[in-house]
HTML snippet that shows the backbone in 3Dmol.js (N, CA, C, O; Angstrom):
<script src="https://3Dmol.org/build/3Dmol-min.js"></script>
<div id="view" style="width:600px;height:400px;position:relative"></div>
<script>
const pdb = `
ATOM      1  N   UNK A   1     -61.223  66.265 112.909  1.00  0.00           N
ATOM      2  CA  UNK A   1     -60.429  65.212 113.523  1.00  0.00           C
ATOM      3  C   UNK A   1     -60.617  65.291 115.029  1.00  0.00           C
ATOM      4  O   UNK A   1     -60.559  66.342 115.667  1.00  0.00           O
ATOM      5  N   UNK A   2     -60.905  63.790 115.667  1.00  0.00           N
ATOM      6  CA  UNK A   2     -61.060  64.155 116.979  1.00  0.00           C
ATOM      7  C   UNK A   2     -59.776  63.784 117.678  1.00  0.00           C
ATOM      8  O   UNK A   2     -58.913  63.259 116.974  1.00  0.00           O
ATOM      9  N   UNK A   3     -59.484  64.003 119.124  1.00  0.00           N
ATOM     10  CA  UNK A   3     -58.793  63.589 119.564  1.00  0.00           C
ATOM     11  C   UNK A   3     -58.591  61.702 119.534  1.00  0.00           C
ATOM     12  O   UNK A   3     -57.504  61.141 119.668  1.00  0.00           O
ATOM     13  N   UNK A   4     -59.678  61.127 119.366  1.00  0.00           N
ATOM     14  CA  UNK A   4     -58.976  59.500 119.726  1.00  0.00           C
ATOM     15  C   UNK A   4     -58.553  59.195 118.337  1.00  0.00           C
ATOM     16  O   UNK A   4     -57.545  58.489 118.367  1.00  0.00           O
ATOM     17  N   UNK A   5     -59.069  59.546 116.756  1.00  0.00           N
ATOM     18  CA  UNK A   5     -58.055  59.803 116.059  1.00  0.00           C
ATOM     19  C   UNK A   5     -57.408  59.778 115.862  1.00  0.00           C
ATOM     20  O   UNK A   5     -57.099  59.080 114.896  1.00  0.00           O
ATOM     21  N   UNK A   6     -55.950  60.919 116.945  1.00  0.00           N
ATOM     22  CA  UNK A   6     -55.185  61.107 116.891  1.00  0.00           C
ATOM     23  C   UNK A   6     -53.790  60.000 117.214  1.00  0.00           C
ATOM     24  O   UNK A   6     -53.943  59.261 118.186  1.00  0.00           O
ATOM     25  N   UNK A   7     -52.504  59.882 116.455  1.00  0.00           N
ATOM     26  CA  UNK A   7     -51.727  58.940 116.942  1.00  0.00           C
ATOM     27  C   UNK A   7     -51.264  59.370 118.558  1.00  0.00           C
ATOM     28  O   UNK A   7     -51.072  60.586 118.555  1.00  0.00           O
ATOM     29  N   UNK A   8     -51.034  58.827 119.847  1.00  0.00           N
ATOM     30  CA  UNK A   8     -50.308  59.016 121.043  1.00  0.00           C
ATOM     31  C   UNK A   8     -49.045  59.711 120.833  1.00  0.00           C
ATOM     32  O   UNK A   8     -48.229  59.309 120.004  1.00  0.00           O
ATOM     33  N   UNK A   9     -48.813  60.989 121.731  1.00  0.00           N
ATOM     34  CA  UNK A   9     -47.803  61.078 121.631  1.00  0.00           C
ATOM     35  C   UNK A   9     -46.153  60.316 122.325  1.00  0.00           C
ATOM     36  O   UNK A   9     -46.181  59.977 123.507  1.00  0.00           O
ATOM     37  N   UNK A  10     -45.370  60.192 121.851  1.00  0.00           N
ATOM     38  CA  UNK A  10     -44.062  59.559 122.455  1.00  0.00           C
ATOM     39  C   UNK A  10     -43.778  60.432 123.670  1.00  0.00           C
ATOM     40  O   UNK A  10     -43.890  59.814 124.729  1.00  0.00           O
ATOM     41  N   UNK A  11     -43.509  61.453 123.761  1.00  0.00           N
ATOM     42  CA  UNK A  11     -43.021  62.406 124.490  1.00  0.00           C
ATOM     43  C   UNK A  11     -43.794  62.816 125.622  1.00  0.00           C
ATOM     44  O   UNK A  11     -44.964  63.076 125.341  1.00  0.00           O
ATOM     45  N   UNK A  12     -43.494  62.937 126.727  1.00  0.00           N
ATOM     46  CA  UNK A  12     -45.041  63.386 127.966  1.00  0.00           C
ATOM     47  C   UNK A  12     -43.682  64.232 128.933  1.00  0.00           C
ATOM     48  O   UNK A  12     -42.586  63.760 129.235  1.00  0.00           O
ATOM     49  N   UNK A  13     -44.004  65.020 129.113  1.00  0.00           N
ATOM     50  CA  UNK A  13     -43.358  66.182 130.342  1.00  0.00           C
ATOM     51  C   UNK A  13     -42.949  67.392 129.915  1.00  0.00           C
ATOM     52  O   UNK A  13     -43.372  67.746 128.814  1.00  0.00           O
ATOM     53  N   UNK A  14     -42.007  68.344 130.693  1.00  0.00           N
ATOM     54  CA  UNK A  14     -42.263  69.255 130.149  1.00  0.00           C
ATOM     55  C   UNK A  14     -41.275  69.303 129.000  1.00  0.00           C
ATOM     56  O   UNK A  14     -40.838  68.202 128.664  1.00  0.00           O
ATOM     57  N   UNK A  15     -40.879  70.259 128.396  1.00  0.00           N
ATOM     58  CA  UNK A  15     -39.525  70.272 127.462  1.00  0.00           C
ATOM     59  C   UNK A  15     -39.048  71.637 128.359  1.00  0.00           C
ATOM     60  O   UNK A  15     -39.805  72.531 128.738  1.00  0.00           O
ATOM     61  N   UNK A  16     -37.426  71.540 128.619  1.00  0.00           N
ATOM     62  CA  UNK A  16     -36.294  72.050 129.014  1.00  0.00           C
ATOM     63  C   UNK A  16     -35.794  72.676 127.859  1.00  0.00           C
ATOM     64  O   UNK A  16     -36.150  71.760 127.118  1.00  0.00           O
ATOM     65  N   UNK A  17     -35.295  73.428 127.133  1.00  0.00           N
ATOM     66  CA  UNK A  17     -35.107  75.027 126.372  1.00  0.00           C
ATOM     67  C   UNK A  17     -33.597  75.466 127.376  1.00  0.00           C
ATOM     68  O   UNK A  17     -33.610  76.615 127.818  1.00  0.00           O
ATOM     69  N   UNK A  18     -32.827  74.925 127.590  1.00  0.00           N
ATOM     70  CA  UNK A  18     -31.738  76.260 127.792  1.00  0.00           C
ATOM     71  C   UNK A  18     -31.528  76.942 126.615  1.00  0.00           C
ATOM     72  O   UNK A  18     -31.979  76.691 125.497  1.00  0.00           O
ATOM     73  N   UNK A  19     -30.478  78.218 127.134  1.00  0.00           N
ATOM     74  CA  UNK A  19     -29.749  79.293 125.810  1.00  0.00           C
ATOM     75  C   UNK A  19     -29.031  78.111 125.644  1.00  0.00           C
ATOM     76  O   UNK A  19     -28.967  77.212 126.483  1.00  0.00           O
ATOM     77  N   UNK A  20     -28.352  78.123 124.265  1.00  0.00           N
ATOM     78  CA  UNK A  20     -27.790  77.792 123.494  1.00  0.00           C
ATOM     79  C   UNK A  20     -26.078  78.282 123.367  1.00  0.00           C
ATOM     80  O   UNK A  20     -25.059  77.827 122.846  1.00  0.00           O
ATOM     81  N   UNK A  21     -26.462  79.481 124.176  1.00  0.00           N
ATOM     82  CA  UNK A  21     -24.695  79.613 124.294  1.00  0.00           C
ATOM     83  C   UNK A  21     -24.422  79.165 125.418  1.00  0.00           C
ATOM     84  O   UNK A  21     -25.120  79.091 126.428  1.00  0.00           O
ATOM     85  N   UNK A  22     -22.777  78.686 125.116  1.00  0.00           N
ATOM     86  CA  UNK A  22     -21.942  77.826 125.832  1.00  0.00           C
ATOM     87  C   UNK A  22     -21.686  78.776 127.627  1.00  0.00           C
ATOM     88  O   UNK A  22     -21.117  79.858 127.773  1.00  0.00           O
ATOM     89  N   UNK A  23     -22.164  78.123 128.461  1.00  0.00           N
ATOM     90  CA  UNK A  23     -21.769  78.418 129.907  1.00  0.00           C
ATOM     91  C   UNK A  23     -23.263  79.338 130.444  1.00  0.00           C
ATOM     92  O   UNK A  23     -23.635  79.452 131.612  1.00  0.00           O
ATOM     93  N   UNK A  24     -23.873  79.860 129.334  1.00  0.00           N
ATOM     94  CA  UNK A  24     -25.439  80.338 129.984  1.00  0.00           C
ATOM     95  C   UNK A  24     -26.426  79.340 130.503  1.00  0.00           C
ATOM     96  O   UNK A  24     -26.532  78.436 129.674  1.00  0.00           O
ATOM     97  N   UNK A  25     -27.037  79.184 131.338  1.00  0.00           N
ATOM     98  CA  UNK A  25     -27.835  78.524 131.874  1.00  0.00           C
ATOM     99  C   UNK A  25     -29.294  78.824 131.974  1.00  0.00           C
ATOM    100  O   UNK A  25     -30.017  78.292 132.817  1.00  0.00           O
ATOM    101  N   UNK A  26     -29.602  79.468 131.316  1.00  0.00           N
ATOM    102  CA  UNK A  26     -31.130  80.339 131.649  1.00  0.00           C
ATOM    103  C   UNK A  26     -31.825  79.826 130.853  1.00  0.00           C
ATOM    104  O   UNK A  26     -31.348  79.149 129.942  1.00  0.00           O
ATOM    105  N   UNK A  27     -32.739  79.965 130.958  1.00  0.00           N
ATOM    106  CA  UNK A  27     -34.216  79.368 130.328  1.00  0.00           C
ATOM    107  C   UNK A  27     -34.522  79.712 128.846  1.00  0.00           C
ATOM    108  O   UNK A  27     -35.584  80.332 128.783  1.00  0.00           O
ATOM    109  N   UNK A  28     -34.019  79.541 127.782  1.00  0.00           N
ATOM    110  CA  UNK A  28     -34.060  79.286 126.178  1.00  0.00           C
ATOM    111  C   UNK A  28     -35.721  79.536 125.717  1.00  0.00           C
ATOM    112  O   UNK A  28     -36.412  78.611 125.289  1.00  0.00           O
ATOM    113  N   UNK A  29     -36.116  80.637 125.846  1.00  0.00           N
ATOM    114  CA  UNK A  29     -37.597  80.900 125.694  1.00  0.00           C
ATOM    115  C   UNK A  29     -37.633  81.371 124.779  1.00  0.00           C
ATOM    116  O   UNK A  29     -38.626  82.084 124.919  1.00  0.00           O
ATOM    117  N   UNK A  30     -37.195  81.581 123.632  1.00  0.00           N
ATOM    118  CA  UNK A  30     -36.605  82.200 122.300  1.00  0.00           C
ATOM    119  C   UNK A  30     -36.155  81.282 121.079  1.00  0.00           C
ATOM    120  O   UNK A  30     -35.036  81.460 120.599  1.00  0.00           O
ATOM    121  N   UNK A  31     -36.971  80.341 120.587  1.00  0.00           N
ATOM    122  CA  UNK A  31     -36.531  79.613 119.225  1.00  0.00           C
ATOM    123  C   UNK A  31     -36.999  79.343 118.243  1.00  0.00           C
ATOM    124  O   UNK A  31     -38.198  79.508 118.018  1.00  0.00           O
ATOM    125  N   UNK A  32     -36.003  78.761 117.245  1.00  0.00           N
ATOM    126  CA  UNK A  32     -36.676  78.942 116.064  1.00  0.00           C
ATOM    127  C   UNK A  32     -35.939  77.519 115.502  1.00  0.00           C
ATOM    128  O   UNK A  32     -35.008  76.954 116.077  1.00  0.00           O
ATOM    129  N   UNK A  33     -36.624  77.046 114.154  1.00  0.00           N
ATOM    130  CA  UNK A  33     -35.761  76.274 113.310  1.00  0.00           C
ATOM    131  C   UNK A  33     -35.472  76.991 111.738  1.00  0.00           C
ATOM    132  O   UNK A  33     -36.162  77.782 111.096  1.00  0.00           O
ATOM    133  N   UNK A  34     -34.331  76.439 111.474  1.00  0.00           N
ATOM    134  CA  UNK A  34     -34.561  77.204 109.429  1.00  0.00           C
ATOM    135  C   UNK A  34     -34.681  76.357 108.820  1.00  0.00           C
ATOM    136  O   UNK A  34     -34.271  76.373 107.659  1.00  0.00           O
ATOM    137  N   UNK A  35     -35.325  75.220 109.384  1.00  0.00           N
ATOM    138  CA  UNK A  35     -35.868  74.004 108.340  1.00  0.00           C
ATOM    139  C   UNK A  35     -36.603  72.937 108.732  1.00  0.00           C
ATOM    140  O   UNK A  35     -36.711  72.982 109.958  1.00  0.00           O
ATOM    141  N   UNK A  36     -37.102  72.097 108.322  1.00  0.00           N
ATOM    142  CA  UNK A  36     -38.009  71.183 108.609  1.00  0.00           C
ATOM    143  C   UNK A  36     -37.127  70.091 109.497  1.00  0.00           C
ATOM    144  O   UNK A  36     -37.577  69.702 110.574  1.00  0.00           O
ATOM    145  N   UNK A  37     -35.958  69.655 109.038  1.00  0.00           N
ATOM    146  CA  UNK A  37     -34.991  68.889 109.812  1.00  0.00           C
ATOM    147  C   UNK A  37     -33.980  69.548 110.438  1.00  0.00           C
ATOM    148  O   UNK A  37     -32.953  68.912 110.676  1.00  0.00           O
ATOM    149  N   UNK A  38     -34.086  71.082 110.862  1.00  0.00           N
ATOM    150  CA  UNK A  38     -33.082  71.345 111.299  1.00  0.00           C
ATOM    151  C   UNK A  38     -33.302  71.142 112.897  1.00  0.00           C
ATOM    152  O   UNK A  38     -34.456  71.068 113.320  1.00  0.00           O
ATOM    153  N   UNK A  39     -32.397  71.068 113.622  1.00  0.00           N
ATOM    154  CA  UNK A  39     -32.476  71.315 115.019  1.00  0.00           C
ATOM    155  C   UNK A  39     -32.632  72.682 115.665  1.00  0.00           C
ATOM    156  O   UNK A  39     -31.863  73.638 115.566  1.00  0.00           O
ATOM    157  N   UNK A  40     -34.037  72.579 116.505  1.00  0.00           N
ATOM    158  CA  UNK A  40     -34.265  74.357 116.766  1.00  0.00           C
ATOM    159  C   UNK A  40     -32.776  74.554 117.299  1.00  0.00           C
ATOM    160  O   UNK A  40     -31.836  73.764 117.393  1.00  0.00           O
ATOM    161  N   UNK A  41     -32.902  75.783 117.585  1.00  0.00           N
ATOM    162  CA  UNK A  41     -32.296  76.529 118.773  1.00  0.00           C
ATOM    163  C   UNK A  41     -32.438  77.632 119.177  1.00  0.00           C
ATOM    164  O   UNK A  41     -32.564  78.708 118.592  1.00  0.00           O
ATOM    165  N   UNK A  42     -32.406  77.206 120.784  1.00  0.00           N
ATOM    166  CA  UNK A  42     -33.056  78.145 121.884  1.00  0.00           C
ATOM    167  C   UNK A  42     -32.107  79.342 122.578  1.00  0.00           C
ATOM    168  O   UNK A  42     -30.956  79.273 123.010  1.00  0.00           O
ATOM    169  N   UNK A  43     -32.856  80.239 122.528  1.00  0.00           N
ATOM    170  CA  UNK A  43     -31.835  81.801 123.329  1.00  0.00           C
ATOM    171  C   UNK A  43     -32.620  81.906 124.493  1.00  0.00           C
ATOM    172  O   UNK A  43     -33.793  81.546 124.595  1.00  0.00           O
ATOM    173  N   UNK A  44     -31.632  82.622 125.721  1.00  0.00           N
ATOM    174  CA  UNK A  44     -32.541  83.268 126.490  1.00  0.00           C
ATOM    175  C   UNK A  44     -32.641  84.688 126.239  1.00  0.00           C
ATOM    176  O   UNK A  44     -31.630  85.174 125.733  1.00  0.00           O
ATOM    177  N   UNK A  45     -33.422  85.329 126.423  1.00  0.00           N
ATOM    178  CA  UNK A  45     -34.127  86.996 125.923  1.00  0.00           C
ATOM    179  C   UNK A  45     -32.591  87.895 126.260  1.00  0.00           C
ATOM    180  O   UNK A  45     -32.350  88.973 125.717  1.00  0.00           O
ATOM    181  N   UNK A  46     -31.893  87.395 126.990  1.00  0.00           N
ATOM    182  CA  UNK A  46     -30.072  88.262 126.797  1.00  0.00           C
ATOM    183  C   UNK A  46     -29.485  88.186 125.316  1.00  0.00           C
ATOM    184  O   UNK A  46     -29.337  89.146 124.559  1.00  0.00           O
ATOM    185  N   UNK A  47     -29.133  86.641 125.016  1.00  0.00           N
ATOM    186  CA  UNK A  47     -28.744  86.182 124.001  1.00  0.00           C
ATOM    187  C   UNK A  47     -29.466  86.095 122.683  1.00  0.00           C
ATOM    188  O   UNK A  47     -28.903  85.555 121.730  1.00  0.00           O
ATOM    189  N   UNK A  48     -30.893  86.682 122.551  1.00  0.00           N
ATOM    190  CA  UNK A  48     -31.379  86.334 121.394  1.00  0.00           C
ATOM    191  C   UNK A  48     -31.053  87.227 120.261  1.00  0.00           C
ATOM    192  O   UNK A  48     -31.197  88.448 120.320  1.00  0.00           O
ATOM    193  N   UNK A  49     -30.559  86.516 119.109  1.00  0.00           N
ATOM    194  CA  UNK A  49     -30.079  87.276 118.088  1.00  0.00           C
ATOM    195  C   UNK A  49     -31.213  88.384 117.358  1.00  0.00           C
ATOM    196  O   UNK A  49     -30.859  89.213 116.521  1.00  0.00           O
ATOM    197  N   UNK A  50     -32.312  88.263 117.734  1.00  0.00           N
ATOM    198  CA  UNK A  50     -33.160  88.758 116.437  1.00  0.00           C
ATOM    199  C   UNK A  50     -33.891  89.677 116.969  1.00  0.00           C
ATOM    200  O   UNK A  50     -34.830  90.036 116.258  1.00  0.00           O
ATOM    201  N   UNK A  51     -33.745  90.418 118.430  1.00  0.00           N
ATOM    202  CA  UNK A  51     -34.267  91.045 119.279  1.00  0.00           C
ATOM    203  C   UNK A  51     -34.404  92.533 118.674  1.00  0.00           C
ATOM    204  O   UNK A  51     -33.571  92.943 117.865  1.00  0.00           O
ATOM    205  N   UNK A  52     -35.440  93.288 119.082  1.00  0.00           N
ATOM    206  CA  UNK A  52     -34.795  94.884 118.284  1.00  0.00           C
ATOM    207  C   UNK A  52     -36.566  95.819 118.688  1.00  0.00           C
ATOM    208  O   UNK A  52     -37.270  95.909 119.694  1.00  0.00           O
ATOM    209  N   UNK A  53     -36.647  96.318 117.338  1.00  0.00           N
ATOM    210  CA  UNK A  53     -37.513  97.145 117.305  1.00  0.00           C
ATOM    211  C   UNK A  53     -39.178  96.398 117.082  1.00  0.00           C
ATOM    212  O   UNK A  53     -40.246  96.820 117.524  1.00  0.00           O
ATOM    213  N   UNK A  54     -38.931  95.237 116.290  1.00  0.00           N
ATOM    214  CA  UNK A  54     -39.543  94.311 116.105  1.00  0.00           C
ATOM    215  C   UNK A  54     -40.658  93.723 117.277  1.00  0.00           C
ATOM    216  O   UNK A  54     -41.830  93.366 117.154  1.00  0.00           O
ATOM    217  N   UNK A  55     -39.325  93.821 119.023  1.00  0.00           N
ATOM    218  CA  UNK A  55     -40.494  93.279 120.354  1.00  0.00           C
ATOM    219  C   UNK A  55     -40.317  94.448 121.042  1.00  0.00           C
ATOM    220  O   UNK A  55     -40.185  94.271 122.253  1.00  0.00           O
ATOM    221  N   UNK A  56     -40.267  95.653 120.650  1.00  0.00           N
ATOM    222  CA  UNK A  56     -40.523  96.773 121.368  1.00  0.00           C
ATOM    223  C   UNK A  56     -41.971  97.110 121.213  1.00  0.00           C
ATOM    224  O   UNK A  56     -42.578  97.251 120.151  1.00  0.00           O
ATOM    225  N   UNK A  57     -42.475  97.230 122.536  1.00  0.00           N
ATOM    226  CA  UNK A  57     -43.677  97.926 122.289  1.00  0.00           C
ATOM    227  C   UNK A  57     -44.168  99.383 121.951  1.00  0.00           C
ATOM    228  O   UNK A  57     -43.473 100.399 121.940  1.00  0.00           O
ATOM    229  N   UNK A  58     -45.741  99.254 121.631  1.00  0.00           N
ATOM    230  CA  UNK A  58     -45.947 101.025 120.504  1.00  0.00           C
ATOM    231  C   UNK A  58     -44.968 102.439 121.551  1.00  0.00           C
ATOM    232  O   UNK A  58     -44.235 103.325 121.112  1.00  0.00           O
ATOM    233  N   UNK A  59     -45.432 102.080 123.253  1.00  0.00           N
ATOM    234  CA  UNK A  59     -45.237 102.977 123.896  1.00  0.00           C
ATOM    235  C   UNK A  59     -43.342 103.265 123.695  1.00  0.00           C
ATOM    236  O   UNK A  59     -42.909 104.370 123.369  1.00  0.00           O
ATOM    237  N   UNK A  60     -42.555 102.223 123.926  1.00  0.00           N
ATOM    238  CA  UNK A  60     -41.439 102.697 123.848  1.00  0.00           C
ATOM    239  C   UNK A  60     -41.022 102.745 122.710  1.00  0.00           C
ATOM    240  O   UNK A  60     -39.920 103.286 122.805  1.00  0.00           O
ATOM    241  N   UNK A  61     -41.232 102.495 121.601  1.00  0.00           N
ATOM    242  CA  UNK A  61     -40.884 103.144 120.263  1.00  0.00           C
ATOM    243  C   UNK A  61     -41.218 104.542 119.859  1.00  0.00           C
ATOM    244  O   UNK A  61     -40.379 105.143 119.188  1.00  0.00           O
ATOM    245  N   UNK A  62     -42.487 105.219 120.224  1.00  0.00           N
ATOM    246  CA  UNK A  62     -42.621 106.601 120.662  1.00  0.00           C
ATOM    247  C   UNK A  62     -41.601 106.998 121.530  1.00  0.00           C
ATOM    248  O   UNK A  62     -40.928 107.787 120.868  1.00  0.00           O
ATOM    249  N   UNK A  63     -41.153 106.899 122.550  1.00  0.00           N
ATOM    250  CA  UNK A  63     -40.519 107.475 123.412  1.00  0.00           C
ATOM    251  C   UNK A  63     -38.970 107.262 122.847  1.00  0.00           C
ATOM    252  O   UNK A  63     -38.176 108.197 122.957  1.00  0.00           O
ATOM    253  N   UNK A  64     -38.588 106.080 122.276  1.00  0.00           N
ATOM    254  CA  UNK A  64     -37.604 106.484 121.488  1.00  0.00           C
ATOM    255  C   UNK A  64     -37.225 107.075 120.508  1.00  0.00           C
ATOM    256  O   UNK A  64     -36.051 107.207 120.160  1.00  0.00           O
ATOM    257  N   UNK A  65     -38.519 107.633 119.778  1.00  0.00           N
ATOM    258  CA  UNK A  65     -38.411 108.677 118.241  1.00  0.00           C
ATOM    259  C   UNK A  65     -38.544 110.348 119.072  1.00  0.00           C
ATOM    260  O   UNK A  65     -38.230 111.400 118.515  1.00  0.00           O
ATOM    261  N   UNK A  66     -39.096 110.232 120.545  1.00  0.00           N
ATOM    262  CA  UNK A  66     -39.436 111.499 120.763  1.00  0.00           C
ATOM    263  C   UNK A  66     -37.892 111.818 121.200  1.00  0.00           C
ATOM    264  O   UNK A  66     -37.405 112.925 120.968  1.00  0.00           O
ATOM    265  N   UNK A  67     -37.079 110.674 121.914  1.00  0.00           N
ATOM    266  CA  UNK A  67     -36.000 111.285 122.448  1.00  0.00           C
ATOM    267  C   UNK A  67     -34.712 111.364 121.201  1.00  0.00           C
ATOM    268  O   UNK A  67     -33.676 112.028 121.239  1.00  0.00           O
ATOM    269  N   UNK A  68     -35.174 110.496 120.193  1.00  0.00           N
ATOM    270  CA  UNK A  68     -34.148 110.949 119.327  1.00  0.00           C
ATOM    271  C   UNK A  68     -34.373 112.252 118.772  1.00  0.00           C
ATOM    272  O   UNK A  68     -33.439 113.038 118.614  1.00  0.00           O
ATOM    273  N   UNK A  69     -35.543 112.524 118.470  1.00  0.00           N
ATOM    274  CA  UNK A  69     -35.561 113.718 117.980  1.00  0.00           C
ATOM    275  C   UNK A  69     -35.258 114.984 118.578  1.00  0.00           C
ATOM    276  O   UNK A  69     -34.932 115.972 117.920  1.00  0.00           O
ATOM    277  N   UNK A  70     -35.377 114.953 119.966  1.00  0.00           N
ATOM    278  CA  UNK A  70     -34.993 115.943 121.373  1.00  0.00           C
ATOM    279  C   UNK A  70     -33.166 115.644 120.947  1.00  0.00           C
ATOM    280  O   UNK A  70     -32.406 116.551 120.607  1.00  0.00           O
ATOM    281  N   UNK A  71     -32.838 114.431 121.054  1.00  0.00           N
ATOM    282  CA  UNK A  71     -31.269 114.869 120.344  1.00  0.00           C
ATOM    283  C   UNK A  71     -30.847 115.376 119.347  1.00  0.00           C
ATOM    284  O   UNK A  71     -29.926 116.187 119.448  1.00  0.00           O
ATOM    285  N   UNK A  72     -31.449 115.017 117.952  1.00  0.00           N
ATOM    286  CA  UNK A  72     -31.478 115.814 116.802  1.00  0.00           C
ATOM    287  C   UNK A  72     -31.385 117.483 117.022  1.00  0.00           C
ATOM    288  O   UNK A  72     -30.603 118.250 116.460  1.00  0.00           O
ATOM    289  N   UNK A  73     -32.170 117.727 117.773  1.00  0.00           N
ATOM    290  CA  UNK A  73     -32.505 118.936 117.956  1.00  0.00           C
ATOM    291  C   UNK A  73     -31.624 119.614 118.511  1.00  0.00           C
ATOM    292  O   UNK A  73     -31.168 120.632 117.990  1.00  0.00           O
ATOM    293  N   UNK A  74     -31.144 119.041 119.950  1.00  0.00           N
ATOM    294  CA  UNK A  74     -30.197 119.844 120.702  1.00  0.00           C
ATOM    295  C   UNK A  74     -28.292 119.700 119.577  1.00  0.00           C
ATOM    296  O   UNK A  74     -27.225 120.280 119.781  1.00  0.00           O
ATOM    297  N   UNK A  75     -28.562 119.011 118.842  1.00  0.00           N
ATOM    298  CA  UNK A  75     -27.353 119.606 118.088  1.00  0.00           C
ATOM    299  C   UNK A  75     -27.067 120.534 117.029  1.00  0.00           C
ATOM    300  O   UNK A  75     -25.906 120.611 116.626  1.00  0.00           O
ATOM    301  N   UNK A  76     -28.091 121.346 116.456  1.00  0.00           N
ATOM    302  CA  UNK A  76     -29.051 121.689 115.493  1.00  0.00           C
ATOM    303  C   UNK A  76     -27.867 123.575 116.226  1.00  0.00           C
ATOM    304  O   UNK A  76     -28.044 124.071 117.339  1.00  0.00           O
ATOM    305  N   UNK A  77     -26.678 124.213 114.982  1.00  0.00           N
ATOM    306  CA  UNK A  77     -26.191 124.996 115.835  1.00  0.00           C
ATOM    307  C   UNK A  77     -27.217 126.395 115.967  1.00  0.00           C
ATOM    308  O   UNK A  77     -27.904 126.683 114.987  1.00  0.00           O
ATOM    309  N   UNK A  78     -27.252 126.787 116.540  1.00  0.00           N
ATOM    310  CA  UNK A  78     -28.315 127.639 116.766  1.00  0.00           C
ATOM    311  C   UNK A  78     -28.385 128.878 117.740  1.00  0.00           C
ATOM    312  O   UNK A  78     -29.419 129.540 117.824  1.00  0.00           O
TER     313      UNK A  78
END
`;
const viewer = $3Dmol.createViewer("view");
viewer.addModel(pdb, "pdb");
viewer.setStyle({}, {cartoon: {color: "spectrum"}});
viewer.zoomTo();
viewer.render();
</script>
């Protein structure tokens, strides 16, 4: 398929993304939809629900198993 093909789009500029919670103002760089008609919605990286171990990178996930285990340890009675 080439581009002239293609139908025009309606829409031209950028799209605006705030968070989604009430009184935050920051930039909504974080979304998703749970359905074909649902309406996304956008978090900013404070507010995003789904955040975790998942967007941690390799280096600090090491450094967090090394320091849990340095705690493990120091409670260990001995």
């Amino acid at each position: 398929m080439s581009d002239l093909d293609r139908p025009m789009q309606t829409m031209s500029g950028p799209q605006v993304h705030l968070c989604s919670i009430g009184g935050c103002n920051k930039w909504g760089g974080h979304g998703f939809s749970t359905g074909r008609y649902v309406e996304t919605r956008w978090w900013c990286y404070g507010h995003y629900p789904h955040k975790g171990t998942a967007q941690m990178g390799t280096a600090q996930m090491e450094a967090a198993a090394i320091a849990a285990s340095l705690n493990a340890k120091s409670r260990l009675p001995g």
